[in-house]
C-alpha positions as CSV (number, residue, x, y, z in Angstrom):
1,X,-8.7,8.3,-14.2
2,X,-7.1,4.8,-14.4
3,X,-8.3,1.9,-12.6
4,X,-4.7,1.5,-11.5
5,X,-4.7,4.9,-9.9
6,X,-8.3,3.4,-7.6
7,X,-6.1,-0.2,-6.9
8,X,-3.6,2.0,-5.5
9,X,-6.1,4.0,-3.5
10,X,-7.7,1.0,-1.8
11,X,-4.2,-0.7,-1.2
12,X,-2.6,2.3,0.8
13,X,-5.9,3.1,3.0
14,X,-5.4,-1.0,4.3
15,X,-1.8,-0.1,5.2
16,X,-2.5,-1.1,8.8
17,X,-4.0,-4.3,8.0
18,X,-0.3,-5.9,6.5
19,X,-0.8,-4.8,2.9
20,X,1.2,-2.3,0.5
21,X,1.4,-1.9,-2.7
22,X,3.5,-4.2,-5.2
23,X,3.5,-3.4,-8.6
24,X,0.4,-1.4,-9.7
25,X,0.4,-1.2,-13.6
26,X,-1.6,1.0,-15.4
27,X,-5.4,0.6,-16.7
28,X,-7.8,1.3,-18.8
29,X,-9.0,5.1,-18.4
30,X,-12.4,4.9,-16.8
31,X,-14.6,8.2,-17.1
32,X,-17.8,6.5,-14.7
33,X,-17.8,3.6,-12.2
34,X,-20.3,3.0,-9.3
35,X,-19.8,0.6,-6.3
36,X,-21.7,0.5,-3.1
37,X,-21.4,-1.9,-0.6
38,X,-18.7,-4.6,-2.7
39,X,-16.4,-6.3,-1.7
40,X,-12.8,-5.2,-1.9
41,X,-11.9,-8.5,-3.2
42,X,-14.5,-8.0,-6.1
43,X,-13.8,-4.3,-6.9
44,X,-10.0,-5.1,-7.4
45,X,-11.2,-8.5,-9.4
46,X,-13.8,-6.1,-11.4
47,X,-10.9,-4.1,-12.5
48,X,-8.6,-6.7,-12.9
49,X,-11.1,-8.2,-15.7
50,X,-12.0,-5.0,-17.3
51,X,-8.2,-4.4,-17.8
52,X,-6.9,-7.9,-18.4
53,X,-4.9,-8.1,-15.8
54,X,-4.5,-10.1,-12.7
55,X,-3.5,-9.5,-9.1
56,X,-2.3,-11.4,-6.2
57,X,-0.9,-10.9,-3.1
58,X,2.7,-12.2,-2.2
59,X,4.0,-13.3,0.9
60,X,4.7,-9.7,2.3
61,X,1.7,-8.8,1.8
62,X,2.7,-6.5,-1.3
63,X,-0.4,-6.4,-3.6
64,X,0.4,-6.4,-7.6
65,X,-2.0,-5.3,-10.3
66,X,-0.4,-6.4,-13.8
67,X,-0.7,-8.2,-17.1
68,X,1.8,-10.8,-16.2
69,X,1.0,-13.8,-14.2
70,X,2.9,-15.1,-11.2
71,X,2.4,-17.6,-8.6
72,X,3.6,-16.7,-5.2
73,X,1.3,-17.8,-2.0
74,X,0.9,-15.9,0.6
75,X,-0.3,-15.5,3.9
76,X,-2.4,-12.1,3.4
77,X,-6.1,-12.8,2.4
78,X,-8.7,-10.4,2.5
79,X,-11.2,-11.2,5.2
80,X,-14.5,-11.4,5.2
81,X,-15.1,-9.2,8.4
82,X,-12.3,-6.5,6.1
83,X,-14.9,-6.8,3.3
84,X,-17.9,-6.8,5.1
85,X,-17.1,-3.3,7.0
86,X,-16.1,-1.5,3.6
87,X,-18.2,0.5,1.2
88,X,-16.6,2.2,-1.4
89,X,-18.3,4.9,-3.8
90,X,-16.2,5.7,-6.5
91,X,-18.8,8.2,-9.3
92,X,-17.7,10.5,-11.6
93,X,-20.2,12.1,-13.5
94,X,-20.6,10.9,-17.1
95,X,-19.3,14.0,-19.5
96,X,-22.3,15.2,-21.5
């Protein structure tokens, strides 16, 4: 599974919080991750770095998850109370 189809995954289930998703390109295949109790803010960094990409979140609140870089401020942030309330488990078992 790529890590783009996860971002995309965590971006729709905070629909009601302002955010949607922006351009989501495609990364790296990953066959095993494991995550308990991070941030989504470090999760969708995490990803961001194994790919190369970055991500940011414009001023409608549309999240993007790409190679390219652009600067657009916003006023969506990820909150710490968001962050603190989330646990996310994502495990595949390793192919033997």
């Amino acid at each position: 599974v790529s890590q783009s189809r996860y971002v995309r995954s965590i971006i729709e289930g905070m629909s009601e919080d302002g955010l949607s998703v922006g351009v989501i390109n495609d990364g790296v295949i990953i066959s095993y991750y494991e995550v308990t109790g991070m941030s989504v803010v470090d999760l969708i960094t995490d990803f961001a770095e194994i790919c190369g990409f970055i991500w940011w979140i414009d001023s409608n609140g549309a999240v993007y998850f790409m190679t390219e870089k652009k600067l657009v401020e916003g006023p969506h942030v990820i909150g710490a109370s968001r962050s603190a309330t989330m646990c996310i488990l994502l495990k595949k078992a390793p192919v033997s």
